[in-house]
C-alpha positions as YAML, in Angstrom:
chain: A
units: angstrom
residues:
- id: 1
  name: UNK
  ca: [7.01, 137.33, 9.01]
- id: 2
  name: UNK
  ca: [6.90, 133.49, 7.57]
- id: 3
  name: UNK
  ca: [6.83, 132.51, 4.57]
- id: 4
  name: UNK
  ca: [4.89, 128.95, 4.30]
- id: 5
  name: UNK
  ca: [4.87, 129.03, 0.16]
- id: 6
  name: UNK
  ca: [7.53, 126.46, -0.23]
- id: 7
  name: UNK
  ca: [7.98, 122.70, -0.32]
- id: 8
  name: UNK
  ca: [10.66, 120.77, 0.09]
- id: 9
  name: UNK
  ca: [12.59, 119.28, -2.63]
- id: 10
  name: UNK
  ca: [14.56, 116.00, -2.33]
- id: 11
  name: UNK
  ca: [18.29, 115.71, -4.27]
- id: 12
  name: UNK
  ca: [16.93, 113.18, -7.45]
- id: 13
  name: UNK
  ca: [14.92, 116.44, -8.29]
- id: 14
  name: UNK
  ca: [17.04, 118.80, -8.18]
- id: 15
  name: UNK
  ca: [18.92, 120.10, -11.72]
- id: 16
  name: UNK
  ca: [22.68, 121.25, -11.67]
- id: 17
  name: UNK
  ca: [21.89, 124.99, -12.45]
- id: 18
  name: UNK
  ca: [19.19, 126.02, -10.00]
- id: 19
  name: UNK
  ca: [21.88, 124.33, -7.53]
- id: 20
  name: UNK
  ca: [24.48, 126.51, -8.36]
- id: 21
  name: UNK
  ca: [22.54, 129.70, -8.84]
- id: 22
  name: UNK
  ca: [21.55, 129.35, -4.84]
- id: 23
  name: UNK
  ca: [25.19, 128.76, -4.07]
- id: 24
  name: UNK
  ca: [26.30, 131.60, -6.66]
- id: 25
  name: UNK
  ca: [23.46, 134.11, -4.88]
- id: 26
  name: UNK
  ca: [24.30, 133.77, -1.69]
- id: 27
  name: UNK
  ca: [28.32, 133.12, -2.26]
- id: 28
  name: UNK
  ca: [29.13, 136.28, 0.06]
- id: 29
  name: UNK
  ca: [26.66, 135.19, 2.74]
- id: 30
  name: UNK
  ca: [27.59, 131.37, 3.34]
- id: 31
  name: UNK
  ca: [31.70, 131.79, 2.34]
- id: 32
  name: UNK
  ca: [32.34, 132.12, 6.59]
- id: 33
  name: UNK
  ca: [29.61, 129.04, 7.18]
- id: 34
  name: UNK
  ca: [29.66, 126.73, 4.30]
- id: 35
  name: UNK
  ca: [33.13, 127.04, 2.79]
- id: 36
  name: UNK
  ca: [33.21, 123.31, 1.97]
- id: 37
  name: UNK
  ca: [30.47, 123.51, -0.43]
- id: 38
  name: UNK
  ca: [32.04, 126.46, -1.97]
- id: 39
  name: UNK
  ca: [34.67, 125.16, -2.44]
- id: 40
  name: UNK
  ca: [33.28, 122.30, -4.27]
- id: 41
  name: UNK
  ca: [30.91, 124.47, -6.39]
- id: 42
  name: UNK
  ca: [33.20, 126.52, -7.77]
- id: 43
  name: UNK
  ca: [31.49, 126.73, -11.78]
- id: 44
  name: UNK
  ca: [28.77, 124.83, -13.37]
- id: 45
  name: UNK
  ca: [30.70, 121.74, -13.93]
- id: 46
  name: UNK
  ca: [31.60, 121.23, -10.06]
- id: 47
  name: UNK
  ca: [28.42, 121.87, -8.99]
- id: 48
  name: UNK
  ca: [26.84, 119.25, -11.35]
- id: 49
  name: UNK
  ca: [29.89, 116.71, -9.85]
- id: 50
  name: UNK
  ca: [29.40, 117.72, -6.29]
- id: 51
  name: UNK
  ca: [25.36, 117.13, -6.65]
- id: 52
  name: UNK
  ca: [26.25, 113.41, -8.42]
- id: 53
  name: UNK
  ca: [28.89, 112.77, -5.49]
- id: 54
  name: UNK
  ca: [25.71, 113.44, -2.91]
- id: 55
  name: UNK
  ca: [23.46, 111.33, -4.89]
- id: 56
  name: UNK
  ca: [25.65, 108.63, -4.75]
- id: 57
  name: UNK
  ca: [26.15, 109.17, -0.73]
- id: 58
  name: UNK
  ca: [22.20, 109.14, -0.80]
- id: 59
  name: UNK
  ca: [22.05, 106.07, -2.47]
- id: 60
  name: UNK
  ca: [24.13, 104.11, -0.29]
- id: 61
  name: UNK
  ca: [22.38, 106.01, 2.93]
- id: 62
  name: UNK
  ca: [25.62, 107.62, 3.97]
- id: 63
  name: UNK
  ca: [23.63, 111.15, 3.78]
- id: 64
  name: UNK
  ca: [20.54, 112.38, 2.98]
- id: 65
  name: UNK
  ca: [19.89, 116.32, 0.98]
- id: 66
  name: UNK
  ca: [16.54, 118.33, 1.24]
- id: 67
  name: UNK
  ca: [16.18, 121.61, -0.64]
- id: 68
  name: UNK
  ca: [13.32, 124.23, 0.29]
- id: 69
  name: UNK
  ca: [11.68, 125.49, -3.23]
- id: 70
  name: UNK
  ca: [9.56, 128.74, -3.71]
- id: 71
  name: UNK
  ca: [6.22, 127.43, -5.07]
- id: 72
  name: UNK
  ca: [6.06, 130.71, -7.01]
- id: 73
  name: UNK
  ca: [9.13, 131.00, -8.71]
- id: 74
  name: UNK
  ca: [10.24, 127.22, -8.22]
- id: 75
  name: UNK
  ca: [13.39, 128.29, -7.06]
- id: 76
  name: UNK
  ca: [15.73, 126.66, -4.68]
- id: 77
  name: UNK
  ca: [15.64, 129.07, -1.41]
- id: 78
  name: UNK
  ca: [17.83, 126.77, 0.81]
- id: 79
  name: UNK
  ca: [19.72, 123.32, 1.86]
- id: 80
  name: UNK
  ca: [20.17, 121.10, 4.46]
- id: 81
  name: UNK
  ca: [22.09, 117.87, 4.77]
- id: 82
  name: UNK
  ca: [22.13, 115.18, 7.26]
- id: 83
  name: UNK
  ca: [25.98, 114.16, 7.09]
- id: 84
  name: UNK
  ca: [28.66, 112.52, 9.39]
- id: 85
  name: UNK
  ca: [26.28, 109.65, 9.70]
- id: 86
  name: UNK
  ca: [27.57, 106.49, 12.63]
- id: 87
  name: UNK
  ca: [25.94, 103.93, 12.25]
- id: 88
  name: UNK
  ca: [28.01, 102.42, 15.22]
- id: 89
  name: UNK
  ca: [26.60, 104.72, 17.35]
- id: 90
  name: UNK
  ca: [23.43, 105.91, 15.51]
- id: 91
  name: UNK
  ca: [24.50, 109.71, 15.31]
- id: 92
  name: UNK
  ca: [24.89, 112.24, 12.67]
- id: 93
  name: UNK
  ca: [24.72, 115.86, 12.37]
- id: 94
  name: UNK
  ca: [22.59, 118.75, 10.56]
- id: 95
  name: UNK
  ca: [24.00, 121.46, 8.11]
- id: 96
  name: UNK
  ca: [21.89, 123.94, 6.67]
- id: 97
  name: UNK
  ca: [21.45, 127.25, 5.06]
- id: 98
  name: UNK
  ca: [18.88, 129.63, 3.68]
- id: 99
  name: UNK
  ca: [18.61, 132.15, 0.73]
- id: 100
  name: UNK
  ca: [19.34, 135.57, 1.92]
- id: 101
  name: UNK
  ca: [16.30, 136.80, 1.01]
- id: 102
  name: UNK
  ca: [14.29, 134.23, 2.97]
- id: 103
  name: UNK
  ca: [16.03, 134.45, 6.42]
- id: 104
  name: UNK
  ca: [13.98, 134.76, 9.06]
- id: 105
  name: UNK
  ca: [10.89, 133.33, 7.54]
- id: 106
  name: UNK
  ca: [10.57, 130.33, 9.98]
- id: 107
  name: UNK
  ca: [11.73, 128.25, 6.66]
- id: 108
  name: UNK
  ca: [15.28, 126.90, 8.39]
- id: 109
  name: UNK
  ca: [12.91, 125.95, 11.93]
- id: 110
  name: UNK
  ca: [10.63, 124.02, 9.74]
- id: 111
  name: UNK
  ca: [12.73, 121.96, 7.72]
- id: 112
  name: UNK
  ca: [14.98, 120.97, 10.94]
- id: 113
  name: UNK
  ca: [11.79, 120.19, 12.24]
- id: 114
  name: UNK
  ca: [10.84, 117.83, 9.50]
- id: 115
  name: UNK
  ca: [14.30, 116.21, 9.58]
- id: 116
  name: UNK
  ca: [14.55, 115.61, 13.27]
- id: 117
  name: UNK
  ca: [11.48, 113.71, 12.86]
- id: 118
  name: UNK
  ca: [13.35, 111.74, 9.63]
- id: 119
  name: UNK
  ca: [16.33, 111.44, 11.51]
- id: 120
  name: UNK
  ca: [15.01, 109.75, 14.87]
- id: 121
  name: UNK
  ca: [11.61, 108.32, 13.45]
- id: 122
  name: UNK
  ca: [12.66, 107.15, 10.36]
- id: 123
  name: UNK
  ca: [16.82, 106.32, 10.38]
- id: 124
  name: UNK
  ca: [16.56, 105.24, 14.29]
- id: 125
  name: UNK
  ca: [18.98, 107.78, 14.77]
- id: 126
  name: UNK
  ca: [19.98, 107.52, 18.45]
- id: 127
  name: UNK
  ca: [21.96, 111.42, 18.43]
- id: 128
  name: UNK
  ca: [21.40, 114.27, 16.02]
- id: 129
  name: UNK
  ca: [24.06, 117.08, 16.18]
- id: 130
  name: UNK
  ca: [24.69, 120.15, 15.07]
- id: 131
  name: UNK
  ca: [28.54, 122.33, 14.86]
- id: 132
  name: UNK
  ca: [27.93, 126.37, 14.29]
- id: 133
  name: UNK
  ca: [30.86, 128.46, 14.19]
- id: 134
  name: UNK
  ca: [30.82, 131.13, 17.10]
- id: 135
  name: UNK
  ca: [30.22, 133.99, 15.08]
- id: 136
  name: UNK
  ca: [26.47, 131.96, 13.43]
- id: 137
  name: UNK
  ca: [24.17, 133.47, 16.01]
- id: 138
  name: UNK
  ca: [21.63, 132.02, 14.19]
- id: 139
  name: UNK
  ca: [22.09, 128.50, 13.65]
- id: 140
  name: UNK
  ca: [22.59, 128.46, 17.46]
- id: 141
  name: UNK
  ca: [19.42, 129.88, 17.94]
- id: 142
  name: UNK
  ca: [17.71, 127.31, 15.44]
- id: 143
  name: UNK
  ca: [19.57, 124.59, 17.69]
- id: 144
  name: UNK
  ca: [18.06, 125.97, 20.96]
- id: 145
  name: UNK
  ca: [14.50, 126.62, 20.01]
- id: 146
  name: UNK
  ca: [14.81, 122.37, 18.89]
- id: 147
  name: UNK
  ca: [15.57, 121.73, 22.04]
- id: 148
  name: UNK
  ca: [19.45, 121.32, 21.58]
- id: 149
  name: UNK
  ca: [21.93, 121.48, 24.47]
- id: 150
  name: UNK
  ca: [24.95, 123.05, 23.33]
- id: 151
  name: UNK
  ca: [27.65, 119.88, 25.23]
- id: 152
  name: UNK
  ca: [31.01, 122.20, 24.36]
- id: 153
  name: UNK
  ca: [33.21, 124.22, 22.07]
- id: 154
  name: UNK
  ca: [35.57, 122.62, 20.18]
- id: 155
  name: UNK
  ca: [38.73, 124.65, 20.00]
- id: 156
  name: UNK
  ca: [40.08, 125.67, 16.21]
- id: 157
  name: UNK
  ca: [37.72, 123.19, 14.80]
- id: 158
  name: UNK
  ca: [36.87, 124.83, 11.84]
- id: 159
  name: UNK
  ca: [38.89, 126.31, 8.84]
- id: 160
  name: UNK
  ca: [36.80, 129.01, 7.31]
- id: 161
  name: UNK
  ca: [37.05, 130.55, 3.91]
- id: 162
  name: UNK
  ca: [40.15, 132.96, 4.12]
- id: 163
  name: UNK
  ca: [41.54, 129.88, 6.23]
- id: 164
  name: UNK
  ca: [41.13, 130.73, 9.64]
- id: 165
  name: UNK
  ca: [40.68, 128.16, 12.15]
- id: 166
  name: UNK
  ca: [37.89, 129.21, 14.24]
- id: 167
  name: UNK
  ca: [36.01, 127.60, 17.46]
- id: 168
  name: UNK
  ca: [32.89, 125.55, 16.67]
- id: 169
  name: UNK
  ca: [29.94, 125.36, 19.07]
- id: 170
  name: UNK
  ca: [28.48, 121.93, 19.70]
- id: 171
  name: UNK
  ca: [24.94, 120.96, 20.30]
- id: 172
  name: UNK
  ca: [23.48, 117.37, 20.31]
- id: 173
  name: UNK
  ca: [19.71, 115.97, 21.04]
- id: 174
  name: UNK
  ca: [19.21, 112.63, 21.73]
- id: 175
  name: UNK
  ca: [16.64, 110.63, 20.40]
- id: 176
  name: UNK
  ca: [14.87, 109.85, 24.21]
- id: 177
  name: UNK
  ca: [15.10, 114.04, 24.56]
- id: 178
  name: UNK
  ca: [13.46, 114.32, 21.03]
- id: 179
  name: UNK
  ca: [10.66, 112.08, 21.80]
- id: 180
  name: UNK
  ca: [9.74, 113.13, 25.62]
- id: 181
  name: UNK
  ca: [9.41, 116.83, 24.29]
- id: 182
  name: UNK
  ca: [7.19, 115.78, 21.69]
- id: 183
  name: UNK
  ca: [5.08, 114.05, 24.16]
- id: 184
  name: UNK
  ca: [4.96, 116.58, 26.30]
- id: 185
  name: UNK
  ca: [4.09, 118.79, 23.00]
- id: 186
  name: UNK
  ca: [1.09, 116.66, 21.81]
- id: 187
  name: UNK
  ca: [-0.03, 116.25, 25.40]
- id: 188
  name: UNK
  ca: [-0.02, 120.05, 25.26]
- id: 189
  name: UNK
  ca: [-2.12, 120.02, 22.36]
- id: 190
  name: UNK
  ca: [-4.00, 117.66, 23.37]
- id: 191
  name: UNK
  ca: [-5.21, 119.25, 26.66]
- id: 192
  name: UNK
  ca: [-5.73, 122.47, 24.52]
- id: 193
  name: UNK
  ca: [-8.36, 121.01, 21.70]
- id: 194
  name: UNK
  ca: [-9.93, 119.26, 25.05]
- id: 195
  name: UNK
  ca: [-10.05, 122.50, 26.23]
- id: 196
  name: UNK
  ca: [-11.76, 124.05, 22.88]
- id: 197
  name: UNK
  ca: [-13.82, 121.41, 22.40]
- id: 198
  name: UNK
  ca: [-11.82, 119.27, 19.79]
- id: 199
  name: UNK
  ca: [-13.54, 117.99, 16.71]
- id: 200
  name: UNK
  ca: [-16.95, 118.98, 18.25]
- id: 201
  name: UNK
  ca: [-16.32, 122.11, 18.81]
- id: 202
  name: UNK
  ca: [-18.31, 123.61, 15.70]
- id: 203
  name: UNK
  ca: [-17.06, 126.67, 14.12]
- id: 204
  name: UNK
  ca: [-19.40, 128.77, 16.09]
- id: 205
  name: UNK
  ca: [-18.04, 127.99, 19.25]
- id: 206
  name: UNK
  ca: [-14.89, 129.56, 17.94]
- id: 207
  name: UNK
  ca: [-16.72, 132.69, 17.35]
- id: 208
  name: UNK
  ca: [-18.36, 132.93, 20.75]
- id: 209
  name: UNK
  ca: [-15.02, 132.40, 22.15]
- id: 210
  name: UNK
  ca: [-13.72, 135.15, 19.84]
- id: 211
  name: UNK
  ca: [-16.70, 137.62, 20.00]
- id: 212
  name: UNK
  ca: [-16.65, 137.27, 23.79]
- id: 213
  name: UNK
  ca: [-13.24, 138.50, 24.43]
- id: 214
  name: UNK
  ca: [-13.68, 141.04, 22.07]
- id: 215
  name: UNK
  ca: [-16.56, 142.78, 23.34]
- id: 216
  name: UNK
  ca: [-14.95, 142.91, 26.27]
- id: 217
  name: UNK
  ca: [-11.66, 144.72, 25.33]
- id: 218
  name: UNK
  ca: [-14.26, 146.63, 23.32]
- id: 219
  name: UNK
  ca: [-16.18, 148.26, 26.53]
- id: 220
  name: UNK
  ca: [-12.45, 148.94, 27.94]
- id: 221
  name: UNK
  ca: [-11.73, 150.70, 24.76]
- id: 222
  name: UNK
  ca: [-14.91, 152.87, 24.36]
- id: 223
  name: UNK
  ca: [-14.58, 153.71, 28.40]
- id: 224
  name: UNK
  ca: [-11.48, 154.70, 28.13]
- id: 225
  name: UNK
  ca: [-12.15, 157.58, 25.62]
- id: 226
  name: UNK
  ca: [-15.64, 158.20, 25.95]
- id: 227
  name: UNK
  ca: [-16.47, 158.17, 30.13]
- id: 228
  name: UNK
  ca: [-14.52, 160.75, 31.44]
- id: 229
  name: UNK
  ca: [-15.75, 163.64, 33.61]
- id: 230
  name: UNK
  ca: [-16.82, 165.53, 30.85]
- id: 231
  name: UNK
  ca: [-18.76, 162.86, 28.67]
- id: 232
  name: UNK
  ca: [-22.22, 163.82, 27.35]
- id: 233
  name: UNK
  ca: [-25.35, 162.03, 29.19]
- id: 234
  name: UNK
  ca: [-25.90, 161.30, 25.11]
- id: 235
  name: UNK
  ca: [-23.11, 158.92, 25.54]
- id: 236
  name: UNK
  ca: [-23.75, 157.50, 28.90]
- id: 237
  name: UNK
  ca: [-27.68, 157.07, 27.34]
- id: 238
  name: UNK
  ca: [-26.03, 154.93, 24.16]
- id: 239
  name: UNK
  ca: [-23.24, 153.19, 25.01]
- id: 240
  name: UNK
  ca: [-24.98, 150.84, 27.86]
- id: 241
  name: UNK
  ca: [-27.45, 149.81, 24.93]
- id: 242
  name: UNK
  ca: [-24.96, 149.08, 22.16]
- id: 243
  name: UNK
  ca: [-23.43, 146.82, 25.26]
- id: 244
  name: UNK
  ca: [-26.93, 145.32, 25.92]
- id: 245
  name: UNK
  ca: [-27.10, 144.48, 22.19]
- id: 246
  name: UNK
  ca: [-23.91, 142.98, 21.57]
- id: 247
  name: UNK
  ca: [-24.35, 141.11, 25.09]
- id: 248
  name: UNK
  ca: [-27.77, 139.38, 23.55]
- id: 249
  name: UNK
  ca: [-26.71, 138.41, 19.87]
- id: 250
  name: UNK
  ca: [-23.70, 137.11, 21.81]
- id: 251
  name: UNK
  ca: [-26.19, 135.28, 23.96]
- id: 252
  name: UNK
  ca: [-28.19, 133.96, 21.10]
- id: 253
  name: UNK
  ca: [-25.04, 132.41, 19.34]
- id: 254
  name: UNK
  ca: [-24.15, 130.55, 22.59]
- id: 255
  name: UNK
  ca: [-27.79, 129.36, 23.09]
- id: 256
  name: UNK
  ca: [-27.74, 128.29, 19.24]
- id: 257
  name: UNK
  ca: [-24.51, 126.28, 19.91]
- id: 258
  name: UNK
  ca: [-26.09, 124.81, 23.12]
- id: 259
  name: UNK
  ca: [-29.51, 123.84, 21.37]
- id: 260
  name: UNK
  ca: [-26.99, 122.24, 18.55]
- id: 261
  name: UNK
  ca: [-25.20, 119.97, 20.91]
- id: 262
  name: UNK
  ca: [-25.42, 116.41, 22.12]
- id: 263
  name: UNK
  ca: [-25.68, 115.85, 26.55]
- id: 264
  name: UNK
  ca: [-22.64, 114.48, 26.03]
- id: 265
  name: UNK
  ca: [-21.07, 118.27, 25.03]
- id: 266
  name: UNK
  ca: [-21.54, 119.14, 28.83]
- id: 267
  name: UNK
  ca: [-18.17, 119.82, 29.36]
- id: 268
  name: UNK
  ca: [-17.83, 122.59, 26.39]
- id: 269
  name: UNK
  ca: [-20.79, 124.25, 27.97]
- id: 270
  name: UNK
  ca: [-19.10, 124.86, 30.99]
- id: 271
  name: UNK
  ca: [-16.28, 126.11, 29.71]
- id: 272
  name: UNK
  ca: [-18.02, 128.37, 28.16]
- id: 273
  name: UNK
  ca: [-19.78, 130.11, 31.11]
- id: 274
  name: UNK
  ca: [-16.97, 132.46, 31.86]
- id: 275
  name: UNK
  ca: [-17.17, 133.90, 28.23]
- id: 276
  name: UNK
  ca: [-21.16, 134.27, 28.42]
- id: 277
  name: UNK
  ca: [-20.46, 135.73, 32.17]
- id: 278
  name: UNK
  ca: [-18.06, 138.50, 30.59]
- id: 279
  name: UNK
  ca: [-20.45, 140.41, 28.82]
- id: 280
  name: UNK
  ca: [-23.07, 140.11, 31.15]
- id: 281
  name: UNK
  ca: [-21.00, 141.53, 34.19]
- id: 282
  name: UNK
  ca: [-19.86, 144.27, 31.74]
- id: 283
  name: UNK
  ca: [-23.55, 145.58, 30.98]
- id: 284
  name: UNK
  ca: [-24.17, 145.20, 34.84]
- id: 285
  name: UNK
  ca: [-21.15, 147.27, 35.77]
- id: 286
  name: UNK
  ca: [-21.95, 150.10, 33.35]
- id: 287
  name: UNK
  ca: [-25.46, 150.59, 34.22]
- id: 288
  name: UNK
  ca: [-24.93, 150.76, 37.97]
- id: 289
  name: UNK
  ca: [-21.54, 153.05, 37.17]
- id: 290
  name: UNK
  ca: [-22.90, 155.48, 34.76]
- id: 291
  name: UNK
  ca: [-26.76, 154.92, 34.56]
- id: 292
  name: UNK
  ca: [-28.37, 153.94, 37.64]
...
């Protein structure tokens, strides 16, 4: 399920102790991923050293820090860091983690989201990257479903927290795959509010969309359980009926939307006639079936 109560939280914001808190929470559950920042956060006093270190790498735009915050509780629930920035080259790389408690939440997807758009929109970045250990089945999977392409695995890349070198699996986008996906995403979206009418597509229209799909799963429902070889004529007598009089008001709501539109709405209309032709064919079919 996703959790969308949360903003994110830039580093001048952020205090010393709610810093260390995440870190202390989730100690056990980032030491294999994040042992760096452990490492670094030790105690209070660390933490509030390691937070003015990446404040000054912020200032002079050698890395950038966003933390997700619970709106509720105004807790820190995560952190991600644009690092090993190249200016030569125009590349640098993602790290990121989220509170135990708020995995799988769709909170990680978002804020890569927002900072691939940062990182190639805003810092001209030409190459974003990102290094998981093998064993993070998860930040691979946040990698792929961004469009990633994992490029190799670097051999003992990575010391871990009980100092074991382990294999690192590496995954780069560039900036001209970034920006043809999202083309070909708003073009998607595009062709799909054309298809629902866009802007003036009124709120009704939504409705008859939604009340003519349901009506029909609704007939395959009631047929299913009620017209069987043994079902009353009491049923047969009722059911085409209630179909005739959800087939009308449905009817009436796409003649009110019609009356309500401009000529220039043709094209809604007619992309509409298969919803209006569902019901219809569905009162048709039972009375000739069970009535007639």
């Amino acid at each position: 399920m996703s959790f969308t109560d949360w903003k994110t939280d830039t580093i001048a914001n952020i205090l010393p102790e709610e810093f260390y808190n995440l870190i202390e929470k989730n100690r056990d559950h980032i030491q294999k991923t994040f042992p760096v920042t452990l490492s670094y956060c030790p105690d209070l006093e660390k933490t509030k050293q390691f937070l003015a270190f990446n404040q000054d790498k912020e200032n002079h735009k050698e890395g950038y820090f966003f933390y997700p915050r619970d709106n509720k509780t105004n807790a820190l629930i995560g952190y991600l860091c644009i690092k090993s920035i190249d200016n030569r080259i125009s590349k640098c790389e993602l790290g990121y983690f989220v509170d135990e408690d708020y995995q799988g939440k769709g909170i990680t997807s978002k804020m890569v989201s927002e900072t691939l758009d940062f990182c190639f929109n805003t810092l001209n970045m030409n190459k974003v990257f990102i290094c998981t250990s093998k064993i993070n089945k998860a930040s691979q999977q946040i990698a792929l479903k961004h469009h990633f392409k994992q490029e190799g695995i670097l051999r003992e890349e990575f010391k871990n927290s009980d100092d074991t070198l382990e294999d690192v699996v590496y995954f780069g986008l560039l900036q001209s795959e970034y920006l043809l996906k999202k083309d070909k995403l708003t073009s998607g979206i595009n062709q799909l509010k054309l298809y629902m009418g866009s802007a003036k597509m009124t709120s009704l229209s939504y409705k008859i969309l939604f009340f003519g799909f349901y009506y029909y799963w609704l007939y395959k429902a009631i047929k299913f359980y009620f017209f069987t070889d043994n079902a009353s004529g009491y049923l047969i007598f009722i059911y085409p009926l209630f179909i005739l009089a959800l087939t009308l008001f449905y009817l009436i709501s796409v003649l009110l939307f019609f009356k309500k539109s401009s000529s220039k709405d043709s094209y809604y209309k007619l992309i509409l006639l298969p919803h209006i032709i569902v019901p219809i064919c569905t009162f048709f079919y039972v009375m000739e079936k069970y009535v007639l």
